[in-house]
Backbone as a chain_set.jsonl record, in Angstrom:
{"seq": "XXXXXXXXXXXXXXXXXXXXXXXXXXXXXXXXXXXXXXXXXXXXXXXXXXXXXXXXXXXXXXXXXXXXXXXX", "coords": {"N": [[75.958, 120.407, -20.674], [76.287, 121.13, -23.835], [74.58, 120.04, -27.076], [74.187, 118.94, -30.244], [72.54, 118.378, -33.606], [72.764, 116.199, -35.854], [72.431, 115.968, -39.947], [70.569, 114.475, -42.338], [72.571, 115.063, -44.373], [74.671, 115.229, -42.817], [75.411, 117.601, -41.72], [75.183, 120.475, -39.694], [73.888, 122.587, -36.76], [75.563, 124.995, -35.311], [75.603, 125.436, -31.723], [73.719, 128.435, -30.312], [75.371, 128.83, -27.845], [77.578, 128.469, -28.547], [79.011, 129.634, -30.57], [78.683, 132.536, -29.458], [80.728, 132.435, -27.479], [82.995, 131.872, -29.259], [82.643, 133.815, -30.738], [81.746, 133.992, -33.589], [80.744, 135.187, -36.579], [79.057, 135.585, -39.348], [79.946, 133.692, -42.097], [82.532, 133.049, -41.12], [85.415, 130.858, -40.267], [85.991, 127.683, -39.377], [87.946, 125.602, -37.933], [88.84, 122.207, -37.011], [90.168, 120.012, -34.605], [91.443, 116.818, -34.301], [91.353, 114.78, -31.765], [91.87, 111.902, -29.887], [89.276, 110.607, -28.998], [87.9, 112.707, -29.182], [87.059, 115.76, -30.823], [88.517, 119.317, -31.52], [86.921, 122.192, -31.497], [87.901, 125.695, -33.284], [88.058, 129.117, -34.064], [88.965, 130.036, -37.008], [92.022, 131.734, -37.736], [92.612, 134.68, -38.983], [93.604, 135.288, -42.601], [95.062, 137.961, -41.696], [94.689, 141.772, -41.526], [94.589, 143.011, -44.122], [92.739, 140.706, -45.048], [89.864, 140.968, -45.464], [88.833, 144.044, -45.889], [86.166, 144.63, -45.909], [85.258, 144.138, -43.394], [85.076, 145.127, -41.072], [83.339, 147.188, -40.958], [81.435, 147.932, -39.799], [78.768, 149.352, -39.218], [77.262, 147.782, -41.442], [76.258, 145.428, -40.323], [74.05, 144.639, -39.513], [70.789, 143.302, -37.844], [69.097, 143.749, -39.544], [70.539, 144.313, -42.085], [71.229, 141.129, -42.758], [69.165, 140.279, -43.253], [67.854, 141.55, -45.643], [70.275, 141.274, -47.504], [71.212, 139.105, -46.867], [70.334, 136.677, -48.757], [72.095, 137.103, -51.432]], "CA": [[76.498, 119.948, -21.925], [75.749, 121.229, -25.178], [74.534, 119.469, -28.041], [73.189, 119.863, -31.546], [71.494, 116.852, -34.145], [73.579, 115.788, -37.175], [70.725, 116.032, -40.573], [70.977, 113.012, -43.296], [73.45, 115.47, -45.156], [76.213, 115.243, -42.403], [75.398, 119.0, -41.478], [74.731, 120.65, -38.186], [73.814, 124.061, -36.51], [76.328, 125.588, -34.11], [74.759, 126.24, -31.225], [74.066, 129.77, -29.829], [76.455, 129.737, -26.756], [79.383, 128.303, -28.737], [78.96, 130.822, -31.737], [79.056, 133.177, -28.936], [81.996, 132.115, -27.012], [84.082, 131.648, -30.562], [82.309, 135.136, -31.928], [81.579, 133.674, -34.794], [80.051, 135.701, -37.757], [78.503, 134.602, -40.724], [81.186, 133.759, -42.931], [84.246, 132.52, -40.159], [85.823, 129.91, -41.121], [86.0, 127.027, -38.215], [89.217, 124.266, -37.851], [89.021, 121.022, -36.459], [91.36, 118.985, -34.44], [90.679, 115.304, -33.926], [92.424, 113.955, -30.165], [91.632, 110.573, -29.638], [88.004, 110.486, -29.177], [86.889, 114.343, -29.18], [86.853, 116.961, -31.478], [88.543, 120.529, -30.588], [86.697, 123.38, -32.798], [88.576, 126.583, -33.242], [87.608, 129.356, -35.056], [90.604, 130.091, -37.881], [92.451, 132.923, -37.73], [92.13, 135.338, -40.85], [95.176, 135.784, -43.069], [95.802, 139.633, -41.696], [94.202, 142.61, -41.761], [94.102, 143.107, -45.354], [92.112, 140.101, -45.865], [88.519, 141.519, -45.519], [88.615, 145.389, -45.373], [84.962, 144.796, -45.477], [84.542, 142.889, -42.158], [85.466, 146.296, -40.465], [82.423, 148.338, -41.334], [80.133, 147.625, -38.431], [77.404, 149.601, -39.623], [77.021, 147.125, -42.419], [76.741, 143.98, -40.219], [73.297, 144.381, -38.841], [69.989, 141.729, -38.339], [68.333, 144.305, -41.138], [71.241, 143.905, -43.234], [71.55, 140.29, -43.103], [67.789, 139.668, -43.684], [67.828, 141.695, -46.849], [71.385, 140.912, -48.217], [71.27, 137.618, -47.023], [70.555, 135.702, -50.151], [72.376, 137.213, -52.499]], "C": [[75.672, 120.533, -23.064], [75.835, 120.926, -26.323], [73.803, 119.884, -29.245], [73.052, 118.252, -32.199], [72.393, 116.954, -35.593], [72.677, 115.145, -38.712], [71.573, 114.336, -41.239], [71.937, 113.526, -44.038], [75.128, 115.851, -44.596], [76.533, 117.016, -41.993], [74.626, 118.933, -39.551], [74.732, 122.033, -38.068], [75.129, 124.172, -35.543], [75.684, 126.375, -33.117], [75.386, 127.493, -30.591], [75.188, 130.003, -28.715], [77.463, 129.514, -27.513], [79.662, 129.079, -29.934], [79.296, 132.478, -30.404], [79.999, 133.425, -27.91], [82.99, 132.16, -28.336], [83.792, 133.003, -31.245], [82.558, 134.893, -33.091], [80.483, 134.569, -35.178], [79.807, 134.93, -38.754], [79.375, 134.902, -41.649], [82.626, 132.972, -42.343], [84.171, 131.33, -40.754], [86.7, 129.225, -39.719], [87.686, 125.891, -38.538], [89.289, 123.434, -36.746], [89.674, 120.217, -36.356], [91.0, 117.747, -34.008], [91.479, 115.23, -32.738], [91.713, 112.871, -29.881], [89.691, 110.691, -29.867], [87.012, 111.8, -29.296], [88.041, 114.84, -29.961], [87.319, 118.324, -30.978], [88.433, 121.548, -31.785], [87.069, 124.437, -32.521], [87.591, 127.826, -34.048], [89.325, 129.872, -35.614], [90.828, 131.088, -38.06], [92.357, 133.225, -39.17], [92.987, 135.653, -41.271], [95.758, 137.181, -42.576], [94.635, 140.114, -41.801], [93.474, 143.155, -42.9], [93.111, 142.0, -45.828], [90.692, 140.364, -46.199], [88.872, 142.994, -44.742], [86.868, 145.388, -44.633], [84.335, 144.623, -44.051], [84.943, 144.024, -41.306], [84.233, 147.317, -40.422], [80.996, 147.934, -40.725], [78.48, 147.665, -38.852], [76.451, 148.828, -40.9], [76.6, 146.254, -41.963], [75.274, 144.266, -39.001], [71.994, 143.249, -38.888], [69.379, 142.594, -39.61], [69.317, 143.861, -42.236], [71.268, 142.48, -43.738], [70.304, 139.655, -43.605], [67.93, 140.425, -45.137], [68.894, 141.63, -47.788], [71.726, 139.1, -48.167], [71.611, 136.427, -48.257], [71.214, 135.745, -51.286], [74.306, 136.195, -52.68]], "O": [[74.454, 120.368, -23.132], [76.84, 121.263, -26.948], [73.033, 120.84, -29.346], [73.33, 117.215, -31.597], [72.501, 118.015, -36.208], [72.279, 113.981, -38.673], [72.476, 113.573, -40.896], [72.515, 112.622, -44.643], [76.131, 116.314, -45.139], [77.648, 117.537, -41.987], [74.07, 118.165, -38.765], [75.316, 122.758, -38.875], [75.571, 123.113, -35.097], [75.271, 127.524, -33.271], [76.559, 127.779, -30.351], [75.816, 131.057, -28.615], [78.423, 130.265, -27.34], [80.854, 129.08, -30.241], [80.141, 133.327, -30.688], [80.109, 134.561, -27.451], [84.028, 132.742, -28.022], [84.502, 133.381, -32.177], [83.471, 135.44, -33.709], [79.499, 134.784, -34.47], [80.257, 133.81, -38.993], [79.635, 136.04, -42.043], [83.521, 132.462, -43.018], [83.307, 130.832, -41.477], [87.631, 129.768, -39.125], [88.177, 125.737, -39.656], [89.72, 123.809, -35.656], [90.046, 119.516, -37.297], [90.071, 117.72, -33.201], [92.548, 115.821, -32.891], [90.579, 113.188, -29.522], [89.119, 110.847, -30.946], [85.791, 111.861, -29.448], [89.252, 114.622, -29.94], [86.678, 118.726, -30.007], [89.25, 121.787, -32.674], [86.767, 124.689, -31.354], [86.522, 127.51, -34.571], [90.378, 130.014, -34.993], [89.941, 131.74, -38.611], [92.143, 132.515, -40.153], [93.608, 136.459, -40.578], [96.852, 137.542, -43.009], [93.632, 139.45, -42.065], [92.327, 143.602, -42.927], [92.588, 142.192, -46.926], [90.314, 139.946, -47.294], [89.103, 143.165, -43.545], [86.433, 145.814, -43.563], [83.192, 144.91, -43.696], [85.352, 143.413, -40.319], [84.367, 148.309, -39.706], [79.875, 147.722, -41.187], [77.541, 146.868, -38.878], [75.311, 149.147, -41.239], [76.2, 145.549, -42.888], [75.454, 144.111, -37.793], [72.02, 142.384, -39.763], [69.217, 141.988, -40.67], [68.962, 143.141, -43.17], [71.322, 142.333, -44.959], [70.337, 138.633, -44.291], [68.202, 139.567, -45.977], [68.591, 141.907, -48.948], [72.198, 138.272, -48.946], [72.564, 135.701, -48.54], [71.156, 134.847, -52.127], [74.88, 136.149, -53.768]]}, "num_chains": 1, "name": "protein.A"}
């Protein structure tokens, strides 16, 4: 089973296997279905093709890049 810790602000990490089962990137955009007592997290499809040309350009999307673009 895998779990994660819920802070005082109602936030949480996603942990590493289920970011990597869902291939989540920084930026996706998750959707949640309630069923009786559990939760089923998705990740949300992206309007099309056209919606981020950017998200195509690989060489952009590395850990160097995200450490020094990160914050902006």
């Amino acid at each position: 089973m895998i779990t994660s810790k819920l802070t005082t602000k109602a936030q949480t990490t996603i942990p590493q296997p289920v970011r990597v089962a869902l291939r989540l990137q920084p930026g996706d955009e998750l959707t949640y279905e309630i069923d009786d007592q559990r939760v089923i997290i998705r990740k949300a499809s992206r309007g099309g093709k056209m919606d981020d040309p950017f998200r195509t350009f690989s060489e952009w999307n590395s850990e160097a890049d995200a450490r020094a673009y990160g914050e902006l």
